[in-house]
C-alpha positions in Angstrom: -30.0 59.7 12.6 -28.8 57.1 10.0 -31.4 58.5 7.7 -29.2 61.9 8.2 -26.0 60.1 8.1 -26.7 58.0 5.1 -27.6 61.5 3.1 -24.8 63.6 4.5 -22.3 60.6 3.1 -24.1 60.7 -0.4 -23.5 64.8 -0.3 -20.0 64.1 0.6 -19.3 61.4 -2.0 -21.4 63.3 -4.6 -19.1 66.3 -4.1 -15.5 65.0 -3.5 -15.7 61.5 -5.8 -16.1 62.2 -9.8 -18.9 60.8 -11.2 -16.8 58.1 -12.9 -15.5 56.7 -9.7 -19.1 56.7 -7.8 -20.1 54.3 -11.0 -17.2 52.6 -10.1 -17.9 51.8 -6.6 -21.4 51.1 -7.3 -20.6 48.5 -10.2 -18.1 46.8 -8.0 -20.7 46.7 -4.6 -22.7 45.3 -7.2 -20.1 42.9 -9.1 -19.1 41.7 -5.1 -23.0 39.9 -5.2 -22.0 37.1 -7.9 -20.7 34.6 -6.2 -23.0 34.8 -3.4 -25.8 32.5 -3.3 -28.8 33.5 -5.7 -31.3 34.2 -3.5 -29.2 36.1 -1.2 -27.8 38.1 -4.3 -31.0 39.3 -5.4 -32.2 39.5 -2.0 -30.1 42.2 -1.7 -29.8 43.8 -5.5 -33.8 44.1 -5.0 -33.0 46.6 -2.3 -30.7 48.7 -4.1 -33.1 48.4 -6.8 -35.9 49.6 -4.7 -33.3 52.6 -3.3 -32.5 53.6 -7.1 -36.4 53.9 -7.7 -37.2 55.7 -5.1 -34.2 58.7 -5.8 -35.3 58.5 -9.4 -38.8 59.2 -8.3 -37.4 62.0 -5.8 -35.4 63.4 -9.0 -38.5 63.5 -10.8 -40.6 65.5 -8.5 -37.2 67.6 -8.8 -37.7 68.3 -12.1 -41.1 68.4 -12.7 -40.8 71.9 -9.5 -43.3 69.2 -7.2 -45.1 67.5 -10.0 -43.8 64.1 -11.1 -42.3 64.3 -15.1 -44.5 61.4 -15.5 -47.3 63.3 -16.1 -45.8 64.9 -19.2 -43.9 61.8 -20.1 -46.8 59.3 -20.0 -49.1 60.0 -22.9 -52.9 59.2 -22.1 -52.4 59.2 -18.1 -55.2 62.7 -17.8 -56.8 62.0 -21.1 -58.2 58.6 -20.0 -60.2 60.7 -17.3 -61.2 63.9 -19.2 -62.3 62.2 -22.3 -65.0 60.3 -20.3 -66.8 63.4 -18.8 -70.1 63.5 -20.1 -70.9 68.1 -20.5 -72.0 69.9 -17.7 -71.0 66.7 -15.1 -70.3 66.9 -11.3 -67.3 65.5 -10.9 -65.7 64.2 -7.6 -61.9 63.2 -7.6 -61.3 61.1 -4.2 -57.6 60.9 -3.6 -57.0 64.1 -5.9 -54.0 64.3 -4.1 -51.8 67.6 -6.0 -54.8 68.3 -8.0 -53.2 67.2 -11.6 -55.6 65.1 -12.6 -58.6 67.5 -11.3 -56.9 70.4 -13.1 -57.0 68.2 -16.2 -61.0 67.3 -16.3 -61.5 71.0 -15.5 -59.0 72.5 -18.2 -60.8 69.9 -20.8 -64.0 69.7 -20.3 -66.6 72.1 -18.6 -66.9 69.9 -15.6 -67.5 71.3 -11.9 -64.5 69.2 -10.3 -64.6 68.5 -6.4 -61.0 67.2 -4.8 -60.9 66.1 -1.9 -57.8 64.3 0.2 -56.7 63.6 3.5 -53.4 65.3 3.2 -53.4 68.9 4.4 -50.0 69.4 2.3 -51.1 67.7 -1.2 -54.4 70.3 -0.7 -52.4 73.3 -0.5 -49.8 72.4 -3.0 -52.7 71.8 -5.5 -54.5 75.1 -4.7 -51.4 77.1 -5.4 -50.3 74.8 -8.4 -53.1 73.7 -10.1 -56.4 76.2 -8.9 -59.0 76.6 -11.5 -62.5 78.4 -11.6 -64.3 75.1 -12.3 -61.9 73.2 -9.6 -62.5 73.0 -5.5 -60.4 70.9 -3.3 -61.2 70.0 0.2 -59.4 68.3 2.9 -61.2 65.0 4.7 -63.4 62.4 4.6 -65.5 61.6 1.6 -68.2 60.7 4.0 -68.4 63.4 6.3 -66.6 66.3 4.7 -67.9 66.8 1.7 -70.3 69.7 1.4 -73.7 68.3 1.1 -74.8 67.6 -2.5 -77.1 65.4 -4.2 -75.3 63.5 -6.8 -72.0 63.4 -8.6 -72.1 62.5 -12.3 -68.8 60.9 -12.2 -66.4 59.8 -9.4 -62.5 59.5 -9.9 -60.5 56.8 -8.2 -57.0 57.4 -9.6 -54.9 55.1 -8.0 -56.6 54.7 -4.5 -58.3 51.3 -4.2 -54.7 49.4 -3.7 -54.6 51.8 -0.8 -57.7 50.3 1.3 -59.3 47.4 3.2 -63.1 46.3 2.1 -63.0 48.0 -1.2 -66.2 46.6 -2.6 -68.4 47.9 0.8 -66.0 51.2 0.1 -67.4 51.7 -3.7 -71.4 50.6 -2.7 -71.1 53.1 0.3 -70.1 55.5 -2.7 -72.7 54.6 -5.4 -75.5 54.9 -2.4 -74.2 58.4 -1.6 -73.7 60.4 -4.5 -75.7 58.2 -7.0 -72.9 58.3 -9.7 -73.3 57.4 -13.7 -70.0 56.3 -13.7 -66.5 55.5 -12.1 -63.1 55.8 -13.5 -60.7 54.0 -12.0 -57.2 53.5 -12.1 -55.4 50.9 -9.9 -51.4 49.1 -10.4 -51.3 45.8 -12.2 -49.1 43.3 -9.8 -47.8 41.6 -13.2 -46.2 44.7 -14.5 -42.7 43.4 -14.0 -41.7 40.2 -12.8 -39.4 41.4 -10.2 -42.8 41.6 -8.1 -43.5 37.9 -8.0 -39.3 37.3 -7.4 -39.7 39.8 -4.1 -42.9 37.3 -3.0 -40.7 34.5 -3.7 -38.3 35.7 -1.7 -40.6 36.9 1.2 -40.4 40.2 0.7 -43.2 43.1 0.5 -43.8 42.8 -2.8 -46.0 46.1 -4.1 -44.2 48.9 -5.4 -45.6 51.2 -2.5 -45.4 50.2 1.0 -48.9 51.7 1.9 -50.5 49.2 -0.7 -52.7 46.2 0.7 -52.5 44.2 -2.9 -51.6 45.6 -6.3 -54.5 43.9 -9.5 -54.3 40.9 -11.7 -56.9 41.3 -14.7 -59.3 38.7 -12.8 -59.0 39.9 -9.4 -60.2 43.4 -10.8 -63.2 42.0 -12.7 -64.2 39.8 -9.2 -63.9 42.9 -7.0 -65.8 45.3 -9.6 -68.6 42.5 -9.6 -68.5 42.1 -6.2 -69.1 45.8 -5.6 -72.3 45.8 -8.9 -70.1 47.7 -10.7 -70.2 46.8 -14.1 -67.2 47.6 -16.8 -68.0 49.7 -19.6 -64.1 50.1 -20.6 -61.0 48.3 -19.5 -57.2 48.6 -20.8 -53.7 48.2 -19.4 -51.9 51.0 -19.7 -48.3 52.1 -18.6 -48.3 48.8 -16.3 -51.9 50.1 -14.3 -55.4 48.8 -15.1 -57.6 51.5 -16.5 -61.6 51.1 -16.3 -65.0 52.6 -16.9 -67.4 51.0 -14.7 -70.9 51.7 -14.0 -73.3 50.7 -11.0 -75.2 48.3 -11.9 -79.1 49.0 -11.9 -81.0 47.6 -9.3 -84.7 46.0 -9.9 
């Protein structure tokens, strides 16, 4: 109900109030904060903060007709994946989620892409948006729902690692599986602004998704990859997220 409230207000205020007296209102909520105490202030300028980024990111989906702009905005983001697919590779993207980055590997290289997510909704919006002969997206379970196959030549993990619990027994359980040559990985950096560290200061969730068990300093990264004999081939930090080619390390 307050959800409802709350966005029937904005509608209201966005249509009655000109734009120059919503800016108003917002710089003087904001100007009220400075002679409150400082970590009150930014206590509570870290939650409008955290409002303003999530509308933006709403906006963007917006724009881009269910695809985030960042994907055209952020130079490198799809080419970091597709430029590392060795010809005629099985590919498996866990997490494909809408099925850009699949799309991608398959429109650049001849890979055979499989996608496969837990959301029923991400599954379907990819097969209309971004199908593809070369492309197949499945919804489940990378460990009981994909059809059976030997190998993959290399396995995608765009941004799914901060998402789970026992990571390194996650990625051996993989390598065991479906034998890969390789892994590209893509996970958030925790340092990519310091307003993460003031939110733990503060005691408050500090990741920049609420479904994220930790977000990746440099070191933590190389400790987990070890941890799980992976060993990396390629590593950069790019648009605030840690980018790496790893591969398992051969056993004697």
């Amino acid at each position: 109900m307050k959800k409802t409230i709350n966005s029937i207000f904005s509608r209201v205020a966005y249509l009655v109030l000109p734009r120059s007296v919503r800016k108003y209102i917002i710089k003087l909520l904001i100007s009220a904060e400075e002679s409150a105490p400082p970590r009150d202030a930014i206590r509570w300028l870290l939650g409008i903060f955290d409002q303003v980024s999530n509308a933006i990111d709403l906006q963007s989906i917006r724009w881009g007709n269910g695809v985030h702009i960042k994907h055209e905005l952020m130079d490198g983001i799809h080419s970091f994946f597709y430029d590392r697919i060795p010809k005629n590779a099985r590919v498996l993207d866990l997490g494909c989620g809408i099925g850009a980055v699949a799309h991608s590997i398959a429109t650049h290289t001849d890979a055979q892409v499989l996608g496969i997510d837990f959301d029923v909704a991400q599954i379907e919006f990819a097969k209309q948006r971004f199908s593809h002969p070369n492309v197949d997206y499945v919804v489940g379970n990378v460990f009981t729902d994909i059809p059976k196959v030997e190998f993959f030549d290399v396995i995608v993990l765009s941004s799914i690692l901060e998402h789970l619990e026992n990571r390194e027994n996650f990625l051996n359980d993989l390598s065991e599986r479906f034998h890969p040559g390789k892994f590209l990985i893509r996970v958030p950096t925790f340092e990519r602004h310091f307003f993460a560290a003031l939110k733990r200061e503060l005691g408050l969730f500090p990741y920049t998704d609420d479904t994220h068990v930790l977000e990746y300093s440099p070191q933590i990264f190389m400790d987990e990859m070890k941890a799980a004999e992976l060993e990396i081939r390629h590593f950069e930090i790019r648009w605030g997220d840690i980018w790496a080619e790893c591969v398992p390390v051969k056993k004697t």
